[in-house]
C-alpha positions in Angstrom: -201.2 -63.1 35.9 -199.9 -64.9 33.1 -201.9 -64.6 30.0 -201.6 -66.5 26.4 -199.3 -65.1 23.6 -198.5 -62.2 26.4 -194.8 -60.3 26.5 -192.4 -60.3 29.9 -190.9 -56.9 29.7 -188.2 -56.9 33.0 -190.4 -58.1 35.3 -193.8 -57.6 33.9 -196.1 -58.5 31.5 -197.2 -56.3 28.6 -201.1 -56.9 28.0 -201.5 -55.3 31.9 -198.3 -53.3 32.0 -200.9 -50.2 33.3 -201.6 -52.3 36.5 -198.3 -53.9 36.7 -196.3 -50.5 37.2 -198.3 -49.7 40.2 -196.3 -52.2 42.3 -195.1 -51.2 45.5 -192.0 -51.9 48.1 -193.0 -53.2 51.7 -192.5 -50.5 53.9 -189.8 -52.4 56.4 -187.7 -52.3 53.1 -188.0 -48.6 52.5 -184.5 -47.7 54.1 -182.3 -46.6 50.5 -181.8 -42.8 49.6 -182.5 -41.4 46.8 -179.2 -40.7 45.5 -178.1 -44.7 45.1 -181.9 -45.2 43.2 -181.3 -42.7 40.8 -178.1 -44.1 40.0 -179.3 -47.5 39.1 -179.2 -48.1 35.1 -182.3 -50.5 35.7 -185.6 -48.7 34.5 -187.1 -47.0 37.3 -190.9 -48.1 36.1 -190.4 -51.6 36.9 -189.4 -53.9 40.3 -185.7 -54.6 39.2 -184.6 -51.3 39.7 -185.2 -51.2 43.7 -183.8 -54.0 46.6 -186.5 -55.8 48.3 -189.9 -57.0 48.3 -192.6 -55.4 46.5 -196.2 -56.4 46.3 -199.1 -55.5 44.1 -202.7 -56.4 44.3 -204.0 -54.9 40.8 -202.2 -57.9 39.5 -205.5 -60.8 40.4 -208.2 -61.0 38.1 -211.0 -59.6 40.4 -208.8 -56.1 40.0 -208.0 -56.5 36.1 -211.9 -56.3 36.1 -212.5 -53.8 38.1 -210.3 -51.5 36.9 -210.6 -49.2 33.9 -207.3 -48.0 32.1 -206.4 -44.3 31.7 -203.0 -44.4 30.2 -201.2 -45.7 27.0 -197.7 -47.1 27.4 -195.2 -48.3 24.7 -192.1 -49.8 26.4 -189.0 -49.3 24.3 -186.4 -51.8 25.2 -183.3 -52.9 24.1 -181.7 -56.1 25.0 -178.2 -56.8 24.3 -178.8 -60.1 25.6 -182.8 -60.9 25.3 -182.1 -64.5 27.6 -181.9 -62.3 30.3 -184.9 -60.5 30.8 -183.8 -58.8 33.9 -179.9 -57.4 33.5 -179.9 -58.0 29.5 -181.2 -54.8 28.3 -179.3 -52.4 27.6 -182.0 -49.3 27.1 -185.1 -49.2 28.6 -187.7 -46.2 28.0 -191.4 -46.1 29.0 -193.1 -44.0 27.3 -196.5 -43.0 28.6 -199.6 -40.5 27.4 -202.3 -39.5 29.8 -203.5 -36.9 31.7 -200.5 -35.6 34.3 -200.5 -33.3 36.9 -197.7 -31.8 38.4 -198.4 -31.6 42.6 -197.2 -31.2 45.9 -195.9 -33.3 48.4 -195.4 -33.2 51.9 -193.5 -35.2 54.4 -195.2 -36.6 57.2 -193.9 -39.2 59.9 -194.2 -42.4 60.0 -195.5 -44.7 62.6 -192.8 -45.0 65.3 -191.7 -48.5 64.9 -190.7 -47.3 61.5 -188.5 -44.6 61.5 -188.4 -43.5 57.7 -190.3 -40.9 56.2 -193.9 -41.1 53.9 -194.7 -38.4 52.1 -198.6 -37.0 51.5 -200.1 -35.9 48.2 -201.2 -32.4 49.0 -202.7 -31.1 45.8 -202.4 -29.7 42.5 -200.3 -27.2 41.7 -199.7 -26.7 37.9 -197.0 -24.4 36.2 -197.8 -22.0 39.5 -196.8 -24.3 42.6 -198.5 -21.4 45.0 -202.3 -22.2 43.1 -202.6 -24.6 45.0 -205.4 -26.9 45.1 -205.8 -29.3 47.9 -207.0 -33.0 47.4 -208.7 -35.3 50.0 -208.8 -38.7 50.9 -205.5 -39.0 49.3 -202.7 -41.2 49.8 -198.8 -41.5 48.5 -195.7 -43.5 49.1 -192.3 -43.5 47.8 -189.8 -46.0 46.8 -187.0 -44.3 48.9 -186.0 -41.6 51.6 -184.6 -38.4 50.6 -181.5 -37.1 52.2 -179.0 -39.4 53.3 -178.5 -38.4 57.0 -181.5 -37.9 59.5 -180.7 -34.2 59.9 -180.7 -33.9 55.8 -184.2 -35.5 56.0 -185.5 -33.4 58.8 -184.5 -30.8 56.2 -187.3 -31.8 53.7 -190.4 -30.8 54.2 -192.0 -30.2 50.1 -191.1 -32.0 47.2 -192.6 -31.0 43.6 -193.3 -33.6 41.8 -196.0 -35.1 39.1 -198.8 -37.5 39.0 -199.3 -39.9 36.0 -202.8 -40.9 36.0 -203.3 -44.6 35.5 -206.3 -46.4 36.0 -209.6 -46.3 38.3 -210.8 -48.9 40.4 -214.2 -49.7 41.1 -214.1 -52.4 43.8 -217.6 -53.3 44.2 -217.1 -55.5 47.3 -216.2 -52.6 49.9 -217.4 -49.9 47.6 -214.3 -47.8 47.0 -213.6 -46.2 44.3 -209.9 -44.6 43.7 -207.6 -43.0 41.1 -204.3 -44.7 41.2 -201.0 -43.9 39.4 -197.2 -43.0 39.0 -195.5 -40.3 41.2 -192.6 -39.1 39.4 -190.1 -36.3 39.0 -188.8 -34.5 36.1 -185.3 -34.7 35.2 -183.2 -32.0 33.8 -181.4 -34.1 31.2 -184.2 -33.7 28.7 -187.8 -32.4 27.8 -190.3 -34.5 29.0 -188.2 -37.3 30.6 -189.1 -39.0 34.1 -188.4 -41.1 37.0 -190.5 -43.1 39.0 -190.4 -42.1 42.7 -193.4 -44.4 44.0 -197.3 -43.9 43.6 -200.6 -42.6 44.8 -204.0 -43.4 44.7 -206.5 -40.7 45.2 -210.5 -41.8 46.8 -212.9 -40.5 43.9 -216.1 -41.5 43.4 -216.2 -40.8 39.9 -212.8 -40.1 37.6 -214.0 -37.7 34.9 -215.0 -34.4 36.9 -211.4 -34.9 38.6 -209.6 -35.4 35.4 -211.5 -32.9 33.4 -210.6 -30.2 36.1 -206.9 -31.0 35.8 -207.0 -30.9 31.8 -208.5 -28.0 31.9 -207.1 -25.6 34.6 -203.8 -27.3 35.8 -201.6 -27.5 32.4 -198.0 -28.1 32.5 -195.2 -26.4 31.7 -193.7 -27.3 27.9 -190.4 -28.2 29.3 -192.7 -31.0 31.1 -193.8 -33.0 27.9 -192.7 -34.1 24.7 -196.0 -34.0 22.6 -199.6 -32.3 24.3 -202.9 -33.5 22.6 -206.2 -31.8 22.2 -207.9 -33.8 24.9 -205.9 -32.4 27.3 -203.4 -35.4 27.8 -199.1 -35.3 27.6 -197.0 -37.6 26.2 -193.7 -38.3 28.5 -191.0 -40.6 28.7 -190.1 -42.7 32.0 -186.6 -44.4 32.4 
């Protein structure tokens, strides 16, 4: 939604950034492995970065006001060529403060006429992955398939990786009420730095017990964030 005096950072707009990261592929174009997406120099938190169609419904006005924000993010981007607001940057960092949780995910199988993989948000795991916490009515997707054969993905049954906690929605018209955010994993190149690997959304009929619980008994490791904050939320970076 385009608003007045607003900033298009490649691909989406500033004032809403928090709802515009939670975009999504279609699932008939979820067929690329991870290897080739993590080689892509495009940021990983925004829509250029994958091939295909992507969709996102937080981006109508009824969701903007239904929908309170749970994150700060300050993209850092640097455009050798600014024209080009899509393959003219030359850097491009998100960085993000919140409440994140590092959890577990398992694979599950898709529906047969689509024979890639979906992975389930199992629960919270913090630094130890075997205190284990489950979570229901919960939901994840990813931007890509692990493995690049069939018998490498048959292979892959847990993945650790970490929640970013974005907004809740209150959608009064079918009463739902859900915790929505980035999934992303840690790379080893540097303290507190992250890739996008798809999102989840979590049903929750209220966000502060959830979130309280994590801050409080689920902490991460300090290799997992750059600064920590007395309310319980990280600061990390996303490319």
């Amino acid at each position: 939604m385009l608003e007045p005096h607003d900033e298009y950072i490649l691909g989406l707009w500033k004032r809403y950034l928090h709802l515009h990261i939670l975009w999504q592929l279609q699932t008939n174009f979820k067929a690329y492995e991870y290897s080739s997406y993590t080689k892509s120099n495009r940021p990983s938190w925004s829509w250029i970065s994958v091939s295909g169609r992507v969709y996102n419904h937080l981006t109508y006005q009824e969701a903007i006001e239904n929908t309170t924000c749970l994150v700060t993010l300050t993209p850092r981007v640097h455009y050798e060529n600014k024209q080009n607001h899509f393959s003219g940057a030359v850097s491009a960092e998100l960085d993000a403060t919140g409440v994140v949780a590092k959890v577990a995910l398992r694979i599950i199988h898709s529906k047969p006429e689509y024979p890639e993989k979906d992975f389930a948000l199992v629960g919270l795991c913090g630094k130890d992955p075997k205190n284990l916490r489950k979570l229901t009515q919960h939901a994840a997707d990813l931007d890509f398939l692990f493995g690049s054969r069939e018998e490498e993905r048959e292979k892959v049954t847990w993945v650790l990786a970490y929640c970013l906690f974005a907004v809740w929605e209150n959608n009064p018209a079918d009463a739902t009420h859900q915790l929505r955010g980035l999934l992303l994993v840690r790379l080893a190149t540097g303290r507190g730095l992250y890739r996008r690997i798809g999102r989840f959304w979590i049903e929750q009929p209220e966000c502060d017990g959830l979130l309280e619980d994590i801050k409080s008994n689920y902490p991460l490791a300090e290799n997992d964030y750059l600064e920590s904050h007395e309310d319980g939320s990280y600061k990390i970076t996303i490319l």
